[in-house]
C-alpha positions as CSV (number, residue, x, y, z in Angstrom):
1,X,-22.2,-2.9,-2.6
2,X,-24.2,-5.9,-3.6
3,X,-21.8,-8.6,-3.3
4,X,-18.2,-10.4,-4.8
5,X,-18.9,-9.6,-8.1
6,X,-19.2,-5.9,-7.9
7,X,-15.8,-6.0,-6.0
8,X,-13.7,-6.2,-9.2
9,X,-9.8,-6.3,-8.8
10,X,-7.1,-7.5,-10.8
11,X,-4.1,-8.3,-8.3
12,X,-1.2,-6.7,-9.5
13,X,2.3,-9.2,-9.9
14,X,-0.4,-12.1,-8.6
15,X,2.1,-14.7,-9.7
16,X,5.3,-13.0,-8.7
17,X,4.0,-12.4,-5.3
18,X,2.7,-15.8,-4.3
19,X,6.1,-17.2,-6.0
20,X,8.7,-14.6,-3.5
21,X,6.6,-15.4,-0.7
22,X,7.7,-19.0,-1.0
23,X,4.8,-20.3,0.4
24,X,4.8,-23.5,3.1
25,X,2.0,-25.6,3.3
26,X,1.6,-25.3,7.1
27,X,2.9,-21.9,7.8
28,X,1.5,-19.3,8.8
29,X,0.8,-15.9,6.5
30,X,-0.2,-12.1,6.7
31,X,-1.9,-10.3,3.9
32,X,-1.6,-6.3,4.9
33,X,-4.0,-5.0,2.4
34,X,-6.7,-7.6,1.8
35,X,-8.5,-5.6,-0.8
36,X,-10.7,-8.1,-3.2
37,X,-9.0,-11.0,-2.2
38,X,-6.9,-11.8,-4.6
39,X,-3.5,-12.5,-3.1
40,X,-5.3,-14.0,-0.3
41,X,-7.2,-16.8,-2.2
42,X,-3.6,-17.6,-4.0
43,X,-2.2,-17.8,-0.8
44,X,-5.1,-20.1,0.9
45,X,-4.8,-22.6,-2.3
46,X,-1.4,-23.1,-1.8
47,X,-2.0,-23.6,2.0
48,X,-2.2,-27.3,3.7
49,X,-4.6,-28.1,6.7
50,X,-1.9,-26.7,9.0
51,X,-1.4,-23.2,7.5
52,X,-2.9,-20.4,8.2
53,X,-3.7,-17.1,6.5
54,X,-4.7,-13.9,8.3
55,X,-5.8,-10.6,6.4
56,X,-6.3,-7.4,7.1
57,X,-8.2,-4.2,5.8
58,X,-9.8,-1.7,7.2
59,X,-12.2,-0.7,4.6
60,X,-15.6,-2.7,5.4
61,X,-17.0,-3.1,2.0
62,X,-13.9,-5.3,0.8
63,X,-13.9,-7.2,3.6
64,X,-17.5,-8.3,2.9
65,X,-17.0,-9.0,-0.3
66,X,-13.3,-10.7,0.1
67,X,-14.8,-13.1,2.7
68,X,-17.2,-14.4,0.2
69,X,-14.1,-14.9,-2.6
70,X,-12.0,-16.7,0.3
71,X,-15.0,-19.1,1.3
72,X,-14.8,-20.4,-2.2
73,X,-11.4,-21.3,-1.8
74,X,-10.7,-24.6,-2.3
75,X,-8.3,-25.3,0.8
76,X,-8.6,-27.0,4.3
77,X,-6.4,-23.9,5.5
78,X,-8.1,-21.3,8.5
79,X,-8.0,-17.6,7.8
80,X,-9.3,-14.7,9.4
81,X,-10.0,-11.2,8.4
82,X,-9.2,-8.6,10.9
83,X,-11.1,-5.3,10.6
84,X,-7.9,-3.1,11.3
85,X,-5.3,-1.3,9.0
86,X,-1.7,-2.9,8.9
87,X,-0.3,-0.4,11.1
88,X,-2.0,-2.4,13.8
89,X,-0.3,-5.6,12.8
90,X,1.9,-6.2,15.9
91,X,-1.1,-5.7,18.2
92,X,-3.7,-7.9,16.7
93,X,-0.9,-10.4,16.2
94,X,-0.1,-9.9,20.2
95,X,-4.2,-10.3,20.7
96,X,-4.2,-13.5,18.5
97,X,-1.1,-15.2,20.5
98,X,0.9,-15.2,17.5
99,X,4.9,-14.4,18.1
100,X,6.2,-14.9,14.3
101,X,4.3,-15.7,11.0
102,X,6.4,-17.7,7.9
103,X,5.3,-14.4,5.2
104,X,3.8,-11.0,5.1
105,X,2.7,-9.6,1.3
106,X,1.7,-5.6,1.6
107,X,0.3,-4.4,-2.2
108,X,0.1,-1.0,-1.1
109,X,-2.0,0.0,-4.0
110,X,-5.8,1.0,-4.0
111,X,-7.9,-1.6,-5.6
112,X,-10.1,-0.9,-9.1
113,X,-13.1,-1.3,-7.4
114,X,-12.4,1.3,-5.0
115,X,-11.1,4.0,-8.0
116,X,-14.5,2.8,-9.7
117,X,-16.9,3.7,-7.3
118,X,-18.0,7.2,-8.1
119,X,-19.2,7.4,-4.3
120,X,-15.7,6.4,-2.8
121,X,-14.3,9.4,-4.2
122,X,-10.7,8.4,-5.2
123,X,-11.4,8.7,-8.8
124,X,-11.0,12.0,-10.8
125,X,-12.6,10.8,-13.6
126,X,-16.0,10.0,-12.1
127,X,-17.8,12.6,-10.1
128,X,-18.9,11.8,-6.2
129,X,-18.2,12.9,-2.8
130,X,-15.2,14.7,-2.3
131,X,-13.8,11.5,0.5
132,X,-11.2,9.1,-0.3
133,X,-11.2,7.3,3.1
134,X,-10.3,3.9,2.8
135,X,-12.6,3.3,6.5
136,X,-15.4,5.8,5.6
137,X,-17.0,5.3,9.3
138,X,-14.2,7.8,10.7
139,X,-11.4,10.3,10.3
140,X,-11.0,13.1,7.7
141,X,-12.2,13.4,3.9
142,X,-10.0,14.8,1.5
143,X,-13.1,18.0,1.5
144,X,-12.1,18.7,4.9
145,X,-8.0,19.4,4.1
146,X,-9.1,21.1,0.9
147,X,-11.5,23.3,2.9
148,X,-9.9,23.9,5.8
149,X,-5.8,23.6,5.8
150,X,-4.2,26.4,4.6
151,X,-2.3,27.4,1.5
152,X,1.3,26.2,3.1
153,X,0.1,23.1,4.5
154,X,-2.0,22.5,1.5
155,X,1.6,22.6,-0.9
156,X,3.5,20.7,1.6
157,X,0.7,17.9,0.8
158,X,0.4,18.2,-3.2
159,X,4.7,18.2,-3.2
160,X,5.7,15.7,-0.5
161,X,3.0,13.2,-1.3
162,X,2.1,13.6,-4.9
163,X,5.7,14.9,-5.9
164,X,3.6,18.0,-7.7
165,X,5.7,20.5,-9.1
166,X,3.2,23.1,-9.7
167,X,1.9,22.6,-5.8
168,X,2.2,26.4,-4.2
169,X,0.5,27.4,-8.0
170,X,-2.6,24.4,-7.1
171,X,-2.9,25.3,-3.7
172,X,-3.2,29.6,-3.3
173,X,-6.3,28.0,-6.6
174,X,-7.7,26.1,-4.0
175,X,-7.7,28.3,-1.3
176,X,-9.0,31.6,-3.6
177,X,-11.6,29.0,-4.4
178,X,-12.9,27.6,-1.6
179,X,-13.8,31.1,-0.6
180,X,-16.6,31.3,-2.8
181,X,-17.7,28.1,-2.6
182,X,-16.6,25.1,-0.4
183,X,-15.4,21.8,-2.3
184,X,-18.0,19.0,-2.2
185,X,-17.5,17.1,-5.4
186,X,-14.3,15.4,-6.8
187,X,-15.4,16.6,-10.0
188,X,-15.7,20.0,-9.2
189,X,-12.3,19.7,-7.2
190,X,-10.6,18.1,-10.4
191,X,-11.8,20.8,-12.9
192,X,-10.4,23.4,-10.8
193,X,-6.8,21.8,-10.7
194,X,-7.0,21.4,-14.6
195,X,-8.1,25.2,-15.0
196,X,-5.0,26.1,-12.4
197,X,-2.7,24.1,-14.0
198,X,-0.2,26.0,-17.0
199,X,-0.9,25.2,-20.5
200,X,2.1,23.2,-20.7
201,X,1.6,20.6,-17.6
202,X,-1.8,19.8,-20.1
203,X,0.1,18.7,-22.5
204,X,1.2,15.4,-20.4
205,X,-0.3,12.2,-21.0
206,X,-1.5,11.2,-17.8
207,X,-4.5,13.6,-16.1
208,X,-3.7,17.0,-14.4
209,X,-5.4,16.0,-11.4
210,X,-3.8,12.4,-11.0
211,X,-1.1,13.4,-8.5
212,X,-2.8,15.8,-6.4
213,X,-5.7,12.9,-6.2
214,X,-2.6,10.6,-5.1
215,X,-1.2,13.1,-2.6
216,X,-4.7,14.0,-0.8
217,X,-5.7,9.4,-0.7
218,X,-2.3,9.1,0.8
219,X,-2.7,12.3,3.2
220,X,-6.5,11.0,4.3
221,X,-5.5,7.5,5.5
222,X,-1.9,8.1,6.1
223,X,-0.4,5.4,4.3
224,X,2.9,6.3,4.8
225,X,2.6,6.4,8.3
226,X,1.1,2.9,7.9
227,X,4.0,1.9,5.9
228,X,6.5,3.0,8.1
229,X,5.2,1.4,11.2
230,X,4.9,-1.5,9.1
231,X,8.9,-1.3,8.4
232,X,9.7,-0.7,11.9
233,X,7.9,-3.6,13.0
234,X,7.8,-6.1,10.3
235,X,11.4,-8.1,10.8
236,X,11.2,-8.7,14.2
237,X,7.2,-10.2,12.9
238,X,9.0,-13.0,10.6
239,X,9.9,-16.0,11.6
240,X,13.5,-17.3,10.7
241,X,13.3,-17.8,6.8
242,X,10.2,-15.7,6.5
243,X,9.7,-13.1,3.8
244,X,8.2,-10.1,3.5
245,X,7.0,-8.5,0.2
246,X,5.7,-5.4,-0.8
247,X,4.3,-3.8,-3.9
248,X,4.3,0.3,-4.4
249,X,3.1,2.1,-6.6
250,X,4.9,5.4,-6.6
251,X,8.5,6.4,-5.6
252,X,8.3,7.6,-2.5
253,X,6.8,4.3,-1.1
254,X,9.4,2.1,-3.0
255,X,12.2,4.6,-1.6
256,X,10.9,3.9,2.1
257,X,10.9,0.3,1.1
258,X,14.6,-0.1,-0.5
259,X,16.2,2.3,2.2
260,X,14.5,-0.1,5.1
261,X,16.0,-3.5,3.2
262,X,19.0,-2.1,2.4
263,X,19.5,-1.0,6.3
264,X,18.1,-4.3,7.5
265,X,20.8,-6.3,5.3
266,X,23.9,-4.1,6.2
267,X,22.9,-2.4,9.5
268,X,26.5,-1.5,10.0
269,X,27.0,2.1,12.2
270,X,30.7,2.0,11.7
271,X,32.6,4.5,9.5
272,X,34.0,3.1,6.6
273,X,37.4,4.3,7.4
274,X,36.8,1.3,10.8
275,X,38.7,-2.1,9.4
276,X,36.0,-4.0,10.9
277,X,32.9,-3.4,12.4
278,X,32.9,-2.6,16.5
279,X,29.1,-1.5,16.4
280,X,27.6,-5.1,16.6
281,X,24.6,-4.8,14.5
282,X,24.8,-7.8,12.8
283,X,22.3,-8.2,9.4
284,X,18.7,-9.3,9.5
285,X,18.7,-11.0,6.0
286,X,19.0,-10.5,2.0
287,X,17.0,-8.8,-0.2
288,X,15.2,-11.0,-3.1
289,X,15.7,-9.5,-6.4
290,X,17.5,-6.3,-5.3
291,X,16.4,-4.1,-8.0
292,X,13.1,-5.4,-7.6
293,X,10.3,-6.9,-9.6
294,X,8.2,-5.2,-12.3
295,X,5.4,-6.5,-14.5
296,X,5.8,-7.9,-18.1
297,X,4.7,-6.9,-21.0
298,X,1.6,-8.3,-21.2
299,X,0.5,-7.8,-17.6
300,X,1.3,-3.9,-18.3
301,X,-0.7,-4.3,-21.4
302,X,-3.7,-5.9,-19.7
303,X,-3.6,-3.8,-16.4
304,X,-2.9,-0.2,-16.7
305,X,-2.4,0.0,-12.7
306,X,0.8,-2.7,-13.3
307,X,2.8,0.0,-15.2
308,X,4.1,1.8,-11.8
309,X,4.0,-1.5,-9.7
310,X,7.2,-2.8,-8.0
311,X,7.5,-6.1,-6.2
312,X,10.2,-6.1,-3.3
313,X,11.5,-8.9,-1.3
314,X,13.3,-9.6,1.9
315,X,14.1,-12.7,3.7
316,X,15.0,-12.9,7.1
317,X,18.1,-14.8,8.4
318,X,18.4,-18.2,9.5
319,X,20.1,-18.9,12.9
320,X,22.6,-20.5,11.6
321,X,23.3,-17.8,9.0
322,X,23.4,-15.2,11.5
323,X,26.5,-17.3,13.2
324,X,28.4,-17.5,10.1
């Protein structure tokens, strides 16, 4: 990478985001998935010489090149990047000496410079290394599960996490495969889901390949793992009025994310048949926009990635809410 301007990203719900964060001049915000900086840098304009932002992403090349972006921001506002996935959030908040923060925005997407760069892998339409690791200095490539896991486990993948319906068909292809020749190439690997697939799932208008791409990037840097610690953790994180807002990108993240604010604002155990509650859980806050925000017209237009973005939002209770 030779610097900010190869780093392109559009930041999906830019405007929505920085305006359900409900940003404070001196408070004091997370941003889980860094990326090209461009929720950061809204967030560090619209922060006073007592805020502070702090951003993480474990992916090397966009810090680098977020860094630069954020050192042009016009704003007397500290940040710091930390070289760590979000799934670590509690710790390097612990490490910092920081009890609460005011906001946390997680766009849970992967950014267009990432799908662009033929090398990264995550892109069936360009051909490079079979790898989609979003830290490429460790853990396991999407070659290695195609090469190695087998048929079932393979499925369980393709269906769970890319909701393929033709998964058992695409993996026993893979396998039979793989025993001639190992996958190396995404193009390779692509061609041969296309082939596998039945004349009628060509028809569709989106690529054959585009959900079992999505299920092996989500399986390689176990996003949903991420995004569940993230859920377990992130209330108790917020300071009273603080808000946390998330953007997914496919159903079973926005499922995880509706299920956790729905439970957060009515934690009651109680049956329903119980005239009033006896288990004690009392709520942790409101939702924002319950059904959640989507992008307009012209941002779908304009950014193809905006189409399957949704924008969720929960604030935390006040004290004197939670004695009412």
């Amino acid at each position: 990478m030779s610097g900010d301007s190869d780093f392109r990203h559009i930041s999906v719900l830019y405007n929505e985001s920085l305006e359900h964060l409900a940003i404070k001049p001196d408070g004091l915000y997370v941003d889980c998935t860094l990326g090209g900086g461009g929720h950061s840098s809204g967030i560090l304009e619209a922060l006073g010489s007592q805020g502070r932002l702090i951003a993480f992403d474990k992916d090397a090349d966009a810090r680098a090149a977020a860094k630069q972006r954020l050192n042009q921001v016009q704003s007397e506002a500290k940040f710091d990047i930390a070289a760590a996935d979000f799934s670590d959030l509690e710790e390097v908040l612990q490490d910092m000496g920081i009890q609460g923060v005011d906001g946390i925005l997680a766009d849970l997407g992967v950014s267009s410079w990432q799908l662009d760069q033929a090398e990264r892998g995550f892109s069936y339409g360009q051909d490079g290394p079979l790898d989609m690791r979003m830290d490429i200095s460790s853990g396991q490539t999407a070659a290695d599960i195609v090469n190695t896991e087998s048929a079932e486990q393979i499925a369980w993948i393709l269906k769970t996490y890319g909701e393929e319906r033709y998964a058992r068909r695409l993996a026993e292809a893979i396998v039979r495969r793989r025993m001639d020749k190992p996958f190396a190439r995404t193009g390779e690997f692509a061609e041969l889901i296309r082939q596998a697939m039945p004349s009628k799932a060509l028809k569709e208008k989106q690529h054959p390949a585009r959900r079992t791409f999505q299920a092996l990037r989500i399986a390689v840097n176990h996003e949903l793992d991420a995004l569940e610690k993230l859920l377990e953790i992130a209330p108790d994180m917020l300071n009273e009025g603080g808000r946390l807002c998330i953007i997914t990108f496919h159903s079973l993240e926005d499922r995880m994310v509706k299920e956790a604010f729905r439970r957060w604002e009515n934690p009651c155990t109680c049956p329903r048949s119980f005239p009033v509650c006896i288990c004690g859980n009392k709520p942790l806050g409101k939702q924002i926009d319950r059904k959640g925000i989507i992008a307009d017209i012209s941002e779908s237009e304009s950014n193809a990635r905006a189409r399957s973005a949704r924008l969720r939002c929960f604030e935390r209770s006040r004290e004197e809410e939670l004695q009412i």
